[in-house]
Structure formats: C-alpha cells, structure tokens
C-alpha positions in Angstrom: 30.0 82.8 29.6 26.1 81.7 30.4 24.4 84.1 33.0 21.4 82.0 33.4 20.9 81.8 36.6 19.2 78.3 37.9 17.9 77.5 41.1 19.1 74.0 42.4 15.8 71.6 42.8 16.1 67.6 43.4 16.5 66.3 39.7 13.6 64.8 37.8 13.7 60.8 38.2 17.4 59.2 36.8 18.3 62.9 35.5 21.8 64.1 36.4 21.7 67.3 37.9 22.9 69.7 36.2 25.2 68.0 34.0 26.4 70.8 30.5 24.2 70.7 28.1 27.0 69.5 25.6 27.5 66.2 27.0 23.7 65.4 27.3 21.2 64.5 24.8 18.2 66.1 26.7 18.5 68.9 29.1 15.3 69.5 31.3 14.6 72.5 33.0 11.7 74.3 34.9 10.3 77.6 34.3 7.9 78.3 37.5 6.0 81.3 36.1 2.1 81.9 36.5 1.8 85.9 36.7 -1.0 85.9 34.1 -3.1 83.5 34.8 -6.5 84.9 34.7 -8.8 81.7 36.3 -7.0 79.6 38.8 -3.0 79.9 39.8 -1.1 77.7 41.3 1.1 76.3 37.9 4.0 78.2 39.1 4.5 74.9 41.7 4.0 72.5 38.7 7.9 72.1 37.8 8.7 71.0 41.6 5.8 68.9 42.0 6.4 66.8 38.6 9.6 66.3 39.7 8.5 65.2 43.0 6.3 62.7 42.2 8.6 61.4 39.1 9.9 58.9 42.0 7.1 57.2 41.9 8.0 55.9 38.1 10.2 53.6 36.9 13.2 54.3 34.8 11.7 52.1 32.0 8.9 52.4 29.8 7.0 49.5 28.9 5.5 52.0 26.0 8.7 52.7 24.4 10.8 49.8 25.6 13.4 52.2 26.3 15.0 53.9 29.7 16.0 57.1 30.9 19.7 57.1 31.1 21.8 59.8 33.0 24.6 59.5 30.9 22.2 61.5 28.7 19.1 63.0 30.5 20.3 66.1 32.5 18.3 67.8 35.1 19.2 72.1 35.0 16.8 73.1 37.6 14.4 75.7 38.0 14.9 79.1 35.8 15.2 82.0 38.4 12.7 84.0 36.9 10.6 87.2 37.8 7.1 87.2 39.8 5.3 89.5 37.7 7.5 90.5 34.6 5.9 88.5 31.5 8.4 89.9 29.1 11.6 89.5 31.2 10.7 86.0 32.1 10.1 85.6 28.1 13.7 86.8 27.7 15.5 84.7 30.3 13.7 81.2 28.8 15.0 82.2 25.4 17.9 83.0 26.6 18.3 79.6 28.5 16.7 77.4 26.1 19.4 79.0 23.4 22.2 78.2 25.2 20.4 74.6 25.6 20.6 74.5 21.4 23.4 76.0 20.9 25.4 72.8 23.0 23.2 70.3 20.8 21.0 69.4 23.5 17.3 68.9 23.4 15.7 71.6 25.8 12.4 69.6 27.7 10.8 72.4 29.7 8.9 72.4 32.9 6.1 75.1 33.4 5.0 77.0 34.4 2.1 78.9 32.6 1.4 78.7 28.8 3.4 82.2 28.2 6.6 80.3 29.2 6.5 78.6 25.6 6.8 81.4 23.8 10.9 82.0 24.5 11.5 78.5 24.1 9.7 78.3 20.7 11.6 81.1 19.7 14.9 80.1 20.9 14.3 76.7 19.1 13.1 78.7 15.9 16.3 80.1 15.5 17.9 76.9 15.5 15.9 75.0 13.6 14.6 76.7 10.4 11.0 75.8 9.3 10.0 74.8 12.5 6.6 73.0 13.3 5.0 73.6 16.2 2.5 71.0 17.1 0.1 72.2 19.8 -1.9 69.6 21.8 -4.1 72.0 23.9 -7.6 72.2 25.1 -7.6 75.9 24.3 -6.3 77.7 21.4 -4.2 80.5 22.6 -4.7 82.6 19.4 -5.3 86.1 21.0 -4.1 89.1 19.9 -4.9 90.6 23.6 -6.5 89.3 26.3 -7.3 91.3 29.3 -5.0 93.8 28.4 -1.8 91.5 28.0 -0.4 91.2 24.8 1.6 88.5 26.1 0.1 86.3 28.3 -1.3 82.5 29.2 -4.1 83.1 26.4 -2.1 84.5 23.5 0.6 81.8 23.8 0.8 80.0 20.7 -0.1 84.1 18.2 3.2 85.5 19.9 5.3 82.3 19.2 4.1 83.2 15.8 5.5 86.8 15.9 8.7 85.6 14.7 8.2 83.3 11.8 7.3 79.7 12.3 7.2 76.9 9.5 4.1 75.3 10.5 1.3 75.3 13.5 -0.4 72.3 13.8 -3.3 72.2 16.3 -4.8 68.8 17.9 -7.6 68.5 20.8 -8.4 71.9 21.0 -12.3 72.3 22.3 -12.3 76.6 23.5 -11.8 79.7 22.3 -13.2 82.9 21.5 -14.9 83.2 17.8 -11.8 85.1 16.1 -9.6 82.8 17.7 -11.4 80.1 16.0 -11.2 82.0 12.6 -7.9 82.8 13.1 -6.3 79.1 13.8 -8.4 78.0 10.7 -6.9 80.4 8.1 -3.3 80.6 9.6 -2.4 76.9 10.6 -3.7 73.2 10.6 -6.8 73.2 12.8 -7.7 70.1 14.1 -10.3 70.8 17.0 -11.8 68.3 19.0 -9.0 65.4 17.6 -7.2 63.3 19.5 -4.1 60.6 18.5 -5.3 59.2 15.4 -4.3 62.5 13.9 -1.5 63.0 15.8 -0.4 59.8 14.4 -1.0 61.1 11.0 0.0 64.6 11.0 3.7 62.5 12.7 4.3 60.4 9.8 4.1 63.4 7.2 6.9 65.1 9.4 8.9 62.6 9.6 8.6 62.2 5.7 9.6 65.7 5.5 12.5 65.3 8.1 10.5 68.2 9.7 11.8 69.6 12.7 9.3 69.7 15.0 8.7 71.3 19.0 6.1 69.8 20.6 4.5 72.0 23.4 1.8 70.3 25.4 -0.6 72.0 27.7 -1.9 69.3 30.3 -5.6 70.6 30.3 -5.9 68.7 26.5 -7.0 66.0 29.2 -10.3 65.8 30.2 -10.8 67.5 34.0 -11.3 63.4 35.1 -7.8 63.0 34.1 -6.1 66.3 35.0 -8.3 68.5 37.6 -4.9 70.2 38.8 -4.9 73.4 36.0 -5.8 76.6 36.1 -8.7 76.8 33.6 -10.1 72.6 33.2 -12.1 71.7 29.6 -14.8 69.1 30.0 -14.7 66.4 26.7 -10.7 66.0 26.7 -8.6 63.0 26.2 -7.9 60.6 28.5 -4.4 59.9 29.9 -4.3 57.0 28.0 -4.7 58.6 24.6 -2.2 61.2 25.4 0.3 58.4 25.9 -0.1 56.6 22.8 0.2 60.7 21.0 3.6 60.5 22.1 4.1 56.8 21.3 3.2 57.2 17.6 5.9 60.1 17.7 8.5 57.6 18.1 7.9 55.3 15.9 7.2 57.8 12.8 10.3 58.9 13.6 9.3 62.6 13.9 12.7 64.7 14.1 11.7 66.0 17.7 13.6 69.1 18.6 12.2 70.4 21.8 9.3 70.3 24.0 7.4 71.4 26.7 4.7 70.2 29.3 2.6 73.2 31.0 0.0 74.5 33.2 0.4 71.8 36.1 -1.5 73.6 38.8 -0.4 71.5 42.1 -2.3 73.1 44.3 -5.9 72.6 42.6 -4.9 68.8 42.3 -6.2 66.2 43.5 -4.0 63.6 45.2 -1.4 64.5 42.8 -3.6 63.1 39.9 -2.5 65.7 37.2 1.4 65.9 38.6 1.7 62.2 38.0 0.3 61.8 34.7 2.5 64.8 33.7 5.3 63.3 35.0 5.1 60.3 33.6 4.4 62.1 30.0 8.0 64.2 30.9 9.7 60.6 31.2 8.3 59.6 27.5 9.0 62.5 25.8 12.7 62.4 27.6 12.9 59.4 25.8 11.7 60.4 22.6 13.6 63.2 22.3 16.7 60.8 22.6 15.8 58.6 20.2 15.5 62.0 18.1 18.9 62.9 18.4 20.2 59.5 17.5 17.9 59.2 14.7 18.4 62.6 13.8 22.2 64.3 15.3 22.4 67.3 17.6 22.0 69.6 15.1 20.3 71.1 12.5 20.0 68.5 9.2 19.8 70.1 5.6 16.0 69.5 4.5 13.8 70.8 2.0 11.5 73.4 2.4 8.1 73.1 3.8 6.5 76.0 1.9 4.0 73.4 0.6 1.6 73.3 3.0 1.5 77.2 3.4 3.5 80.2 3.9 5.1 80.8 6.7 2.9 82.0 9.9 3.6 85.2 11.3 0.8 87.7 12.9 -0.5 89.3 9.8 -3.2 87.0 8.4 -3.0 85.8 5.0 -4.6 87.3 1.7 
C-alpha cells in the first residue's frame, strides 16, 4: 500500500484530480522544494503557481493539434516533502515517481528546485533501462560539490548519473564552472549554447533507436526576457517560442517519452506571472506528448537494442 503522502492543490488545467495512476496515461505531480538554492528562492511556490495560471490556457493546442483529456491526464497534487532535508525529499520523489511507473503511467513533475530531478530520474531509470536523459538547461549542473552539498540545485544532473544512465544529452546550456565544462564534454553529448535545431536532431536519432527518453527541463534555458521568475537567470537563452517548437519536434520524431519534468519556476521573482505562464503552457504540451508516447509506445517498457554505441554508460567515475 502507497505511503506517499500528497497534499491536495486545485488540479493543473482539464487534469483529474487525483485520479490512480493505473487508469491515466500521465500523472502530474508537484514537488515544492527549494532548500538549496544558493542565489534567489522562491521555486518552492512554482508547482502552485503553474497550476494557477494554467486557467488561463486552453485545453487545445494549436501546436500539436491535440487536447488534454481527463480521461487520461491526472492531477496527484503536491508531494508533502521536508523544508530542509535534500536527501529525504530525494527519497520521497523516487519513491512517488516509482509508484507512478510501476502503474504504467507517465510521471510529469512540478518543481521545485533542480535537486528534485534527481529521484525522479532514478525512479524512471529503474524502469526503463538505457535511459536518456535529455537536459535543456542554461546551466550544467555537473558538480561534484558545491558549497558543501553534495546534492544540491548545482549538482543535479552528476547525482542522476550516480546510478547508471544510458545517455546525457545536453542542449542550451551557456554557465558553468571550468571542470564542469570538461566534465559534460567527456561524459555525455555536449551541446552548449544550442537551441531546437539540435533538439530536433538529437529526437529523431531516439526515436530511431526506440530510446527511452526523460526529458527534464529547467525554465532558465530561456533568456531572462522570457523567464525573469528563477532563481539564478542566464542572459543569451532561447526564447519561448523556440522552446515550444523543442517540444514540438519531440512529437513528431516520435521520441519514446517516458517522463519529464519542468523546474526552477521562482513565482515570487516574476514578473506578472511572465515565467509561470510560459511554463505552464510548456506542462500542457509535454502532457500531451507524453500521451501520444504511450500510445505510440505502451505503458511499459519495450524490448530495444542496446545503446552502448554512442558510449558507455555514464556513471560518476570519468572515462579512461
């Protein structure tokens, strides 16, 4: 019996709340965590606020010619999680998102901070073997340690390695620290600076792989102009526009979408809700595209070839 306990929030836009994960396609759910953050707080409000505004949108998308649906699109809530704990709020996402899996579902995550990835890639991971993580970020989150945390906002995407990924792929990224820079290059696909056009391409490769893939999207890959609500804003970002066709082109290749999340919506450093509607509006795509995975795709895992050719897998010793 689950012991994850959620707190009750008004659903995301045409979500049904709460409906078991094993009669919905895509399960949503917030993780309201920001105890790290070592700028600007304030992304601990981001799951409530994306939902707030999401009644703004429309059901349908004129991008994917599709509709959210609640017969399929259910709305969990907010994870009850600790204020200051990294490592038990790590536990209890992996321990949701699992459960998430384990009924079929896609788990589409709210945060939250960057750190709150780290369960849910790992919960995914041991669902879906090989997994590819593709990162659209304006920072690369490859630190071993970063003021003393080992796991924290700025070592994200280096503990989701701890465990054994298939493939990191890394798009947009503009900031980091020197080793960081060395370290993404050597241990994953390393695309800084690039925006849809390799998305687009890196997406048709995995769908030609049937590639199960977990896309985990930290808003500041925007330019500030586009997203000023988040805690540590990168000038020369996308614009909202580009980030929209990114998810497009993941549709139409086909990618075998697993899981996502959206993160590091800052509310309260926003400006009339500029950042919380663009992100909201990105949650009601990737709803969508996440669907159309598990139609394309089934609810579970598929029997695919191994995708030891384009490197070994990525853990946190560096290769030789």
């Amino acid at each position: 019996m689950s012991t994850t306990i959620y707190r009750r929030v008004t659903p995301f836009l045409q979500a049904e709340e709460q409906r078991p994960a094993a009669e919905a396609d895509v399960v949503l759910l917030g993780a309201p965590f920001d105890a790290t953050t070592s700028f600007r707080p304030g992304t601990r409000f981001g799951p409530e606020r994306i939902r707030f505004v999401s009644y703004g949108l429309e059901v349908y998308s004129p991008l994917l010619d599709d509709e959210l649906d609640s017969m399929w699109f259910s709305d969990y809530g907010d994870l009850d999680l600790p204020l200051r704990d990294a490592e038990e709020m790590t536990r209890r996402v992996e321990s949701a998102v699992n459960e998430i899996c384990q009924a079929g579902a896609r788990p589409l995550m709210l945060g939250g901070e960057h750190t709150v990835s780290v369960g849910a890639i790992w919960a995914v991971a041991a669902h879906q073997p090989g997994l590819t993580v593709l990162h659209l970020d304006a920072h690369a989150d490859w630190r071993d340690c970063y003021l003393g945390d080992k796991l924290c906002h700025a070592t994200a995407i280096r503990r989701a390695a701890d465990r054994g990924l298939g493939r990191i792929i890394q798009i947009g990224i503009r900031s980091g620290g020197a080793e960081e820079w060395r370290e993404a290059k050597q241990r994953g696909d390393f695309y800084p600076g690039e925006g849809p056009e390799r998305v687009a391409q890196c997406a048709y490769e995995l769908a030609a792989q049937q590639a199960p893939v977990y896309l985990t999207l930290d808003i500041d890959v925007l330019d500030p102009a586009f997203a000023p609500g988040t805690g540590t804003a990168e000038p020369g970002g996308w614009t909202s526009s580009q980030l929209l066709q990114a998810l497009q082109v993941l549709s139409q290749a086909g990618v075998r979408l697993v899981g996502a999340d959206v993160v590091e919506v800052a509310p309260p450093l926003d400006a009339a809700d500029i950042t919380s509607i663009v992100a909201s509006k990105v949650v009601r795509e990737l709803a969508i595209v996440l669907h159309r995975s598990v139609q394309r795709w089934g609810r579970g895992t598929v029997n695919h070839q191994q995708f030891s050719s384009q490197g070994s897998v990525v853990t946190t010793s560096p290769r030789t």
